[in-house]
C-alpha positions in Angstrom: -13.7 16.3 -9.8 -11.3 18.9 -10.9 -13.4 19.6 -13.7 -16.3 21.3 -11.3 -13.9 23.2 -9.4 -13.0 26.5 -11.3 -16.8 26.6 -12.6 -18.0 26.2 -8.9 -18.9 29.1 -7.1 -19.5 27.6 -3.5 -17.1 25.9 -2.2 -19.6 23.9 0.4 -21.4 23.2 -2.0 -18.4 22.0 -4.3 -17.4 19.8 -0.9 -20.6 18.2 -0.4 -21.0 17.2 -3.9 -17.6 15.9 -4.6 -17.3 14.7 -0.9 -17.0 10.7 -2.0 -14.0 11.6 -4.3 -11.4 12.6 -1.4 -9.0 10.5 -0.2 -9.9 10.9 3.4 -10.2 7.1 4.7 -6.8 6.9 7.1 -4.6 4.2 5.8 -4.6 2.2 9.3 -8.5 1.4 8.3 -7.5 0.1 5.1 -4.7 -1.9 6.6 -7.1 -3.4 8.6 -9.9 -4.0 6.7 -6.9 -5.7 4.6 -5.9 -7.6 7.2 -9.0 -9.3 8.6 -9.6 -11.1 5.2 -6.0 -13.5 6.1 -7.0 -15.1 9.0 -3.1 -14.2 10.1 -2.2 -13.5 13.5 -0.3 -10.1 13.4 2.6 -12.2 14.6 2.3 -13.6 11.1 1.7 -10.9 9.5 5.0 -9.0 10.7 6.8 -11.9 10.2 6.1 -12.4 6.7 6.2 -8.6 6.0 9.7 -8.4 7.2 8.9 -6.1 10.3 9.0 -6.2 13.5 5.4 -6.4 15.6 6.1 -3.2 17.2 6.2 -1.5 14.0 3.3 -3.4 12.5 1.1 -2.3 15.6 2.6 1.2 15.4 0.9 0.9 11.5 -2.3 -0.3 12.7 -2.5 2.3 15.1 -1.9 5.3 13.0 1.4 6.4 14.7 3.4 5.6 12.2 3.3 6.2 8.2 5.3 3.7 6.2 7.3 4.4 3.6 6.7 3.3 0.6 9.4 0.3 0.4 7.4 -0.9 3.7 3.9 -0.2 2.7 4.9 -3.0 0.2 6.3 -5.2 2.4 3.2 -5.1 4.1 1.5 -5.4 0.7 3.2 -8.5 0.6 2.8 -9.8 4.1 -1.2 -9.7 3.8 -0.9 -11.3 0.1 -2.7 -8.1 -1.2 -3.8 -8.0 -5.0 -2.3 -5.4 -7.2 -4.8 -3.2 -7.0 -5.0 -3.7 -3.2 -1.6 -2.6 -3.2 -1.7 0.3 -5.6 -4.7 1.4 -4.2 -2.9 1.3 -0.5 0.4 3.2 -2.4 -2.2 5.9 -3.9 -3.7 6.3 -0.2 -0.5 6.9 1.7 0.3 9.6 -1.1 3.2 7.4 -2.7 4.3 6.7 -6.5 2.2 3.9 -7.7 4.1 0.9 -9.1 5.1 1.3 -12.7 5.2 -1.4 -15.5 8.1 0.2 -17.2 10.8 0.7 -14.0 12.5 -3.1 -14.0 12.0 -2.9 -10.1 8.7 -1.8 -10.1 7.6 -4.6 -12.6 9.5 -7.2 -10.8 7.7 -5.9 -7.8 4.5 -6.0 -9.8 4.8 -9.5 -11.0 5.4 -10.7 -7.4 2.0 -9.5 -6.6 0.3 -10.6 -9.0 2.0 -14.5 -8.9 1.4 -14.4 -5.2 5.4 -14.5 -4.5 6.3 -13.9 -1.1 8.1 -11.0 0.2 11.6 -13.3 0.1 11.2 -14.6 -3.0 10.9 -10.9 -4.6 13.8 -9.4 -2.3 15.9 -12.2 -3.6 15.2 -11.6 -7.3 15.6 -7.9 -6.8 18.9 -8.6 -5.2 19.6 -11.1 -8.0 19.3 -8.3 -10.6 21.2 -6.0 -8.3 17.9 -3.9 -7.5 17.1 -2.0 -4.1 15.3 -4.7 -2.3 12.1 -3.7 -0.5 13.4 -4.6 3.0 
């Protein structure tokens, strides 16, 4: 995409032709779409993401934008894939997860071994690592 740009010399044009590579899907719709493959109640969902329901409602309503450390918890909470989760980290504009940061590969492995949101706080705080919440 950022190849077309300096050689274009319309920018309509340039937007209708690179319109499917922006980012401009609201994270709420990707929660969502997210959440109705878990067959949770949001109940649930909050409970296992380590939030409270208000705050999970407040993120499926787009009123509130979750830090990173909680757009992980969530990540956790729906039992999203990696690339779910990057994918969701990439959306909300935040640093995707990194192989070579200890926490972020501990963090990592969790997803990917379908550990729950405890299991990988208490690991994190076993190797005396910023848990997520």
């Amino acid at each position: 995409m950022y190849l077309n740009l300096p050689s274009s010399n319309n920018l309509d044009r340039f937007l209708s032709e690179n319109n499917e590579n922006f980012r401009d899907t609201p994270l709420q719709l990707t929660l969502q779409r997210l959440y109705t493959t878990t067959g949770l109640s949001k109940a649930a969902l909050a409970k296992q993401s380590g939030i409270s329901e208000v705050y999970l409602h407040q993120l499926f309503s787009g009123c509130r934008f979750p830090s990173r450390n909680r757009l992980l918890c969530v990540c956790f909470g729906l039992g999203a894939s990696v690339e779910d989760a990057q994918g969701l980290l990439r959306q909300a504009r935040h640093a995707p997860l990194y192989t070579r940061d200890r926490r972020d590969a501990i963090i990592l492995y969790g997803l990917s071994h379908s550990m729950t949101l405890f299991q990988i706080n208490d690991k994190l705080f076993t190797e005396k690592l910023d848990t997520l919440c």
